[in-house]
FILUM-723698 format. One record per residue (C-alpha): residue number from 0; residue in three letters; chain; y, x, z. Coordinates in Angstrom, 1 decimal. Layout:
N
[margu NUM,"ALA","A",[Y,X,Z]] ...
This chain:
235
[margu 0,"UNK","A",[187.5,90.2,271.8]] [margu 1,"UNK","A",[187.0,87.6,274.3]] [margu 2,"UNK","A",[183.9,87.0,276.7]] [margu 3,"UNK","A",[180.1,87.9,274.8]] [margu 4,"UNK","A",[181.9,87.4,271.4]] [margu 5,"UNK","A",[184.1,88.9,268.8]] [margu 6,"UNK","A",[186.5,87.1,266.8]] [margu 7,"UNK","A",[186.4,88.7,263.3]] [margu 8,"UNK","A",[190.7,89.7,262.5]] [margu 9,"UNK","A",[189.7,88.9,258.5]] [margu 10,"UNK","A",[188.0,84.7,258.6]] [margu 11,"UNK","A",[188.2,84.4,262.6]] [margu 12,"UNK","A",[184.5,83.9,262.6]] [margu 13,"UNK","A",[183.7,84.4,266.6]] [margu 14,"UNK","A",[180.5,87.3,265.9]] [margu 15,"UNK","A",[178.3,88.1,268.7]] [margu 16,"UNK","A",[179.1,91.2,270.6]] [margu 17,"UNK","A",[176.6,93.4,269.4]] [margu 18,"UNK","A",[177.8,92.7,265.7]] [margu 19,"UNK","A",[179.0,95.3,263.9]] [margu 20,"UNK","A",[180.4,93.2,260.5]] [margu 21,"UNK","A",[181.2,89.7,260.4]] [margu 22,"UNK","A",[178.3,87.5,260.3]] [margu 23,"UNK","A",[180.7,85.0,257.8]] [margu 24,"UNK","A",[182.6,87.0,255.7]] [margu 25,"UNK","A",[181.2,91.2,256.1]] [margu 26,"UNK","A",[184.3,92.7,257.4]] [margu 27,"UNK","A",[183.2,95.7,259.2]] [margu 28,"UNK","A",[183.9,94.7,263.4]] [margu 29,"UNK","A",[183.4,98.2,264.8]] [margu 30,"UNK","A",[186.8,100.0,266.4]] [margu 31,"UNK","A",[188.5,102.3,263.9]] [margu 32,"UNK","A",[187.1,101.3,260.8]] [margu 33,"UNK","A",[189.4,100.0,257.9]] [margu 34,"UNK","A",[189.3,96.7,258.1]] [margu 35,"UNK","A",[189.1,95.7,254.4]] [margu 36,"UNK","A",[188.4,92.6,253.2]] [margu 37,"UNK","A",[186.2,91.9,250.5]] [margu 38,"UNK","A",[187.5,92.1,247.0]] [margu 39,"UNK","A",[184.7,89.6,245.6]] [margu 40,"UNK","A",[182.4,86.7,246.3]] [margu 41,"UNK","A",[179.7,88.7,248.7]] [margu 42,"UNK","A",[180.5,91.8,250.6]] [margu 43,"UNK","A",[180.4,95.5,248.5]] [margu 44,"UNK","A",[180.6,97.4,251.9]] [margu 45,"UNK","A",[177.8,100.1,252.6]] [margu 46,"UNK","A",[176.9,98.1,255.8]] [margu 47,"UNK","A",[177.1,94.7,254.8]] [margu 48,"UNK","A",[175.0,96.1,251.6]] [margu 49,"UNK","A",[172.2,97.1,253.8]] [margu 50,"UNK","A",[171.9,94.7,256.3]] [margu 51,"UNK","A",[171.8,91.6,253.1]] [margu 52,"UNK","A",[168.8,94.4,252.0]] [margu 53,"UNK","A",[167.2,94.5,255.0]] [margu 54,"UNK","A",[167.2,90.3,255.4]] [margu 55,"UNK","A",[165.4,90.1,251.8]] [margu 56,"UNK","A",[162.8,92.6,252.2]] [margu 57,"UNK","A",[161.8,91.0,255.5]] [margu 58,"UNK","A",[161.3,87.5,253.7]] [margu 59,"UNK","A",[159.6,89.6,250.8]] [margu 60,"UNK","A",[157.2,90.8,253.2]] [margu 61,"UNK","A",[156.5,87.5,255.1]] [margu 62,"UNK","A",[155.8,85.8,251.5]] [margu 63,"UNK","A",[153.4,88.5,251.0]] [margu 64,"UNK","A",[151.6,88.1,254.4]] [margu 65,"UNK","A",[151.5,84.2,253.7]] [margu 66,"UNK","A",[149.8,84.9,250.3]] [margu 67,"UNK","A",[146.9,87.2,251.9]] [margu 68,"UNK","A",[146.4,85.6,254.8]] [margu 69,"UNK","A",[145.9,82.3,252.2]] [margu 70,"UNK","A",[143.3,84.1,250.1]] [margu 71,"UNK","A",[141.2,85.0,253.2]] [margu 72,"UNK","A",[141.4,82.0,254.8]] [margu 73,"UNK","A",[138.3,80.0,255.1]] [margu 74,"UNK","A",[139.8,76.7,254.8]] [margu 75,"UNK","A",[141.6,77.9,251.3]] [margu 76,"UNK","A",[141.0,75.5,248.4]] [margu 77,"UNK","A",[138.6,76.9,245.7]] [margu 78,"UNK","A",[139.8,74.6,242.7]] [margu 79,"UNK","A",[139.6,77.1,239.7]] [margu 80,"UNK","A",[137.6,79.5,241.1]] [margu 81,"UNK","A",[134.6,80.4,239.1]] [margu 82,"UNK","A",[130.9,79.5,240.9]] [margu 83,"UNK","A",[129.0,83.2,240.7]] [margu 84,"UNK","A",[125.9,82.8,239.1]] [margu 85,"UNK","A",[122.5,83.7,241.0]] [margu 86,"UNK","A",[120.9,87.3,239.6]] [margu 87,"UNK","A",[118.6,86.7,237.8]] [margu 88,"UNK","A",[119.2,82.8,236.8]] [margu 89,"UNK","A",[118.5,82.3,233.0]] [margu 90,"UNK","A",[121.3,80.1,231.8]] [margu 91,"UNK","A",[120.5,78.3,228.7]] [margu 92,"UNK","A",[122.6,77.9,225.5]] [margu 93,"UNK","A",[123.0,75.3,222.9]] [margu 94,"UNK","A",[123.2,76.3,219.1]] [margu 95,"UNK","A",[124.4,73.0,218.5]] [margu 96,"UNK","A",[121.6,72.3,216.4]] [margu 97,"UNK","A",[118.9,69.2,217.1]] [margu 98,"UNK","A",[115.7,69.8,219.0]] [margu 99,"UNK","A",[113.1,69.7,216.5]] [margu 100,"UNK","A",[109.5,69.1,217.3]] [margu 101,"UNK","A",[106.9,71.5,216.3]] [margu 102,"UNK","A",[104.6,68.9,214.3]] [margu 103,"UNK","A",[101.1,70.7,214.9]] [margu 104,"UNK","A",[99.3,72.3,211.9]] [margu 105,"UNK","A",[95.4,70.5,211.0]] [margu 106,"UNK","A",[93.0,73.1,211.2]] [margu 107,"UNK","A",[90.5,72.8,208.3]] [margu 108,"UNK","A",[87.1,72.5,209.4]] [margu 109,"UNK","A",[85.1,75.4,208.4]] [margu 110,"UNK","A",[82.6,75.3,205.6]] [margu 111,"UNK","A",[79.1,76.5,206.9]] [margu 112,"UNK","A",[78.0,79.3,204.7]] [margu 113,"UNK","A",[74.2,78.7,203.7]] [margu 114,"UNK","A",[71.9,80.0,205.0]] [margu 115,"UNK","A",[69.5,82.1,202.1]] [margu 116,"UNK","A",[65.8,81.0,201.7]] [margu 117,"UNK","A",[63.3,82.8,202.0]] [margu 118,"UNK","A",[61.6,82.1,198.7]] [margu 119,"UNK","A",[62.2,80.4,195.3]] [margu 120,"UNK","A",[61.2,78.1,193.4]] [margu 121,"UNK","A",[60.8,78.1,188.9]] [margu 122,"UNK","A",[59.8,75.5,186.7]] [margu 123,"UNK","A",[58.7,75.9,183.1]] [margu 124,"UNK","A",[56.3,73.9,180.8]] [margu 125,"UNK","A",[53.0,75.9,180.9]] [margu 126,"UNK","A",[50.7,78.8,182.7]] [margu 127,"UNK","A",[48.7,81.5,180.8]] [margu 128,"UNK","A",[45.9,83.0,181.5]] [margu 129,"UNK","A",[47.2,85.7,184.2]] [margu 130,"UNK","A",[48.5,82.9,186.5]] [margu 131,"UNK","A",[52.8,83.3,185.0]] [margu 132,"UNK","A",[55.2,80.5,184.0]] [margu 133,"UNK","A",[55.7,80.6,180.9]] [margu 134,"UNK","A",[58.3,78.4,179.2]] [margu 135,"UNK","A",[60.8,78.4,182.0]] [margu 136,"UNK","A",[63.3,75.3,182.0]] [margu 137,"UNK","A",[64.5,73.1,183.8]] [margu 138,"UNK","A",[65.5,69.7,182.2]] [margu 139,"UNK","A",[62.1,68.3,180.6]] [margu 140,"UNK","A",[62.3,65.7,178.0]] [margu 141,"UNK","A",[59.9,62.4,177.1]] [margu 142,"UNK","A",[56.4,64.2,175.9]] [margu 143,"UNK","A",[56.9,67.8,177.2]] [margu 144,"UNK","A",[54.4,69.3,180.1]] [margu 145,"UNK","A",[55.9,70.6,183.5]] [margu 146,"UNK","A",[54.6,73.5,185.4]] [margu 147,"UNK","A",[56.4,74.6,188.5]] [margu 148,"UNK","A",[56.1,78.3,190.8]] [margu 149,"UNK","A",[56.5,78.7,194.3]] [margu 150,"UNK","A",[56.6,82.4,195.7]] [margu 151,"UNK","A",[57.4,83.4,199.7]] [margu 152,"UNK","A",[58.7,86.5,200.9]] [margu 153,"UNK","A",[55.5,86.6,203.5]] [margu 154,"UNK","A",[52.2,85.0,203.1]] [margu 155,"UNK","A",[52.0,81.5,203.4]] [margu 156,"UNK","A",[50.0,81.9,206.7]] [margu 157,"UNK","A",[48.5,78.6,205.9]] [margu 158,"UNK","A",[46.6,76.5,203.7]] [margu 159,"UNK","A",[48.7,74.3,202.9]] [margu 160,"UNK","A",[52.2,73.2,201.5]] [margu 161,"UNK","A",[54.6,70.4,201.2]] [margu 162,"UNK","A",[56.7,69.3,198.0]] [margu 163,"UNK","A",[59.2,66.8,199.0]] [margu 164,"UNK","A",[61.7,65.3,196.0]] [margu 165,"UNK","A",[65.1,64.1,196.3]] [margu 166,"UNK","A",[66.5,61.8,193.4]] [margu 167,"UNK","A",[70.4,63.1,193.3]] [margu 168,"UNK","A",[72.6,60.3,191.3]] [margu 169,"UNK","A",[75.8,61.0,189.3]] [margu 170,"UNK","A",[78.3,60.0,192.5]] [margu 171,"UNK","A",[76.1,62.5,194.5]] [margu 172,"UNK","A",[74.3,59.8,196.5]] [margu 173,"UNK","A",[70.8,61.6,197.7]] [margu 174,"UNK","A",[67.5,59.9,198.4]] [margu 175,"UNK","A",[64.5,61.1,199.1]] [margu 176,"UNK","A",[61.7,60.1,196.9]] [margu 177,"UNK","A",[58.3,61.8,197.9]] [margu 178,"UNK","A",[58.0,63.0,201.5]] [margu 179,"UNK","A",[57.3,66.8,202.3]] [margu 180,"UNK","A",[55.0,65.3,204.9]] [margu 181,"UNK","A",[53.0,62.8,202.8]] [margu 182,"UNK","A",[52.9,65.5,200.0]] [margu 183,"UNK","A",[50.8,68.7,200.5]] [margu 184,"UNK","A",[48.9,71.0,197.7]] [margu 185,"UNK","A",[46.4,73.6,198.2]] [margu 186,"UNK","A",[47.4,77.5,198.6]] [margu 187,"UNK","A",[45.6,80.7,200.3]] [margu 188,"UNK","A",[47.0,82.0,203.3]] [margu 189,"UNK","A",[47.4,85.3,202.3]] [margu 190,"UNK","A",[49.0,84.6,199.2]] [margu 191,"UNK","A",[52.4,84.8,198.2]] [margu 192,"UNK","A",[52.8,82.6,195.2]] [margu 193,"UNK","A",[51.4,79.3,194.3]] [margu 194,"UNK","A",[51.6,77.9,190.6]] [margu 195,"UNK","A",[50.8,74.3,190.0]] [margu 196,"UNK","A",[50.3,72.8,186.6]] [margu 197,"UNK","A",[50.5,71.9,184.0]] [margu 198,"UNK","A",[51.1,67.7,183.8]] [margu 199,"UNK","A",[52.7,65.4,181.7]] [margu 200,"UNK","A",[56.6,65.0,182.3]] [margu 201,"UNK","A",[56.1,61.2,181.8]] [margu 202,"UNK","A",[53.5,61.1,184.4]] [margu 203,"UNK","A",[56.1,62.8,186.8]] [margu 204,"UNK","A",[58.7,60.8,185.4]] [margu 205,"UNK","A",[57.2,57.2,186.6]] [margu 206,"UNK","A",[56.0,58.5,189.6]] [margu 207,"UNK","A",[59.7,59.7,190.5]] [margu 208,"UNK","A",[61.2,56.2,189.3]] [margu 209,"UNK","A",[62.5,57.2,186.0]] [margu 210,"UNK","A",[65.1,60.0,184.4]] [margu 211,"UNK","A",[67.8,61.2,186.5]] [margu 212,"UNK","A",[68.9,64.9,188.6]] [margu 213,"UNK","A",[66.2,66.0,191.1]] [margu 214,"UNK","A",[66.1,68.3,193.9]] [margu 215,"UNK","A",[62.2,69.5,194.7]] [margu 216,"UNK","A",[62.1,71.4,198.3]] [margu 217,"UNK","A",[59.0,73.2,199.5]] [margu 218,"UNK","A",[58.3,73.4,203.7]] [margu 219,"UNK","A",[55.7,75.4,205.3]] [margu 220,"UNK","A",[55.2,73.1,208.3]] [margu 221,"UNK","A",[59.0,71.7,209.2]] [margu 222,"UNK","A",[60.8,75.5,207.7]] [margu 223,"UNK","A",[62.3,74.9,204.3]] [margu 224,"UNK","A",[61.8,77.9,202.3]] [margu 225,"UNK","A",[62.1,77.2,198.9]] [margu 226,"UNK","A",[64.2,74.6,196.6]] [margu 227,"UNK","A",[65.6,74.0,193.1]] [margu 228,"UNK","A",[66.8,71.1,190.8]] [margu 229,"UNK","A",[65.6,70.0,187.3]] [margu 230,"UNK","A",[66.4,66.9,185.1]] [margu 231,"UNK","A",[64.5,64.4,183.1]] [margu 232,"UNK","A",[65.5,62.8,180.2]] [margu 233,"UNK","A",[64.7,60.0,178.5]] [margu 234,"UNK","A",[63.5,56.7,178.8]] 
């Protein structure tokens, strides 16, 4: 032992003072222990055992510190980490499937139901005596008579009427022939039915512009209250 060293007796490693096995080789430094030299590669002693334990647990626990201290550190990389996801955010999926475009739906226009009139209208070839239709029709052929019989769910309330005529032809074109307005006949104001009557179905015939589908409305004033069709045939 010479100065602040010791010279191991076993490699002649010069140890530092304080050393109690040989920092090169584990042989054991302190005064009256065997000195026995190692039988294998690294030390087996108790001593030399524990101080190589205590070296690797104090590197084991440096590592650790490094790996905390690099998970808190702000200036840690964040490559991998997963981005949270705001509460509340609605995060839309695909299915995979193409976007298909509702094509809207036509609404069909709705049909207006009419409107009921207040009165009606009968045709027929004759009157009798009491005032009645009598041989109700309504298609009148070349020769025949034509009677027709307007009732109202009120009195008229006036004293007079108008008959208008509408021709209707096979593709369901309508024109009006005789004008409500230019065409008026006689009835009582407190009356409820008017019967006119009967004339010569080829007189109405010419005056209408031949055979064909009619349509004979009745107005009291500009209020439609009463309408029917007949035919006439023939030439």
């Amino acid at each position: 032992m010479t100065g602040e060293t010791v010279e191991c007796f076993n490699c002649g490693h010069a140890n530092p003072a304080w050393a109690q096995v040989c920092r090169n080789c584990g042989v054991p430094l302190r005064p009256g222990v065997a000195h026995t030299a190692p039988s294998g590669r690294f030390p087996t002693d108790r001593d030399s055992v524990i101080s190589l334990i205590a070296a690797i647990g104090a590197i084991a626990a440096a590592v650790v510190v490094g790996l905390i201290l690099a998970n808190i550190s702000p200036s840690s990389p964040t490559v991998g980490r997963a981005t949270p996801i705001p509460s509340g955010t609605e995060i839309a999926q695909s299915s995979g499937a193409p976007e298909v475009t509702p094509v809207p739906v036509a609404t069909p226009t709705p049909v207006p139901t009419p409107v009921p009139l207040p009165g009606t209208l009968a045709f027929g070839t004759g009157v009798d005596g009491s005032g009645n239709l009598t041989g109700k029709t309504n298609t009148f052929a070349p020769g025949s008579t034509f009677a027709h019989l307007i009732t109202d769910s009120a009195a008229f309330g006036t004293d007079k009427i108008g008959e208008g005529v509408i021709q209707i032809a096979a593709d369901g074109k309508e024109t009006q022939v005789v004008d409500p307005a230019q065409n008026t006949l006689p009835v009582g104001p407190t009356a409820k039915r008017a019967i006119f009557g009967p004339i010569q179905t080829d007189q109405l015939r010419n005056a209408l512009g031949g055979p064909g589908k009619y349509r004979m409305e009745v107005y009291l004033g500009k209020t439609k209250i009463a309408q029917a069709v007949f035919n006439l045939t023939g030439g």
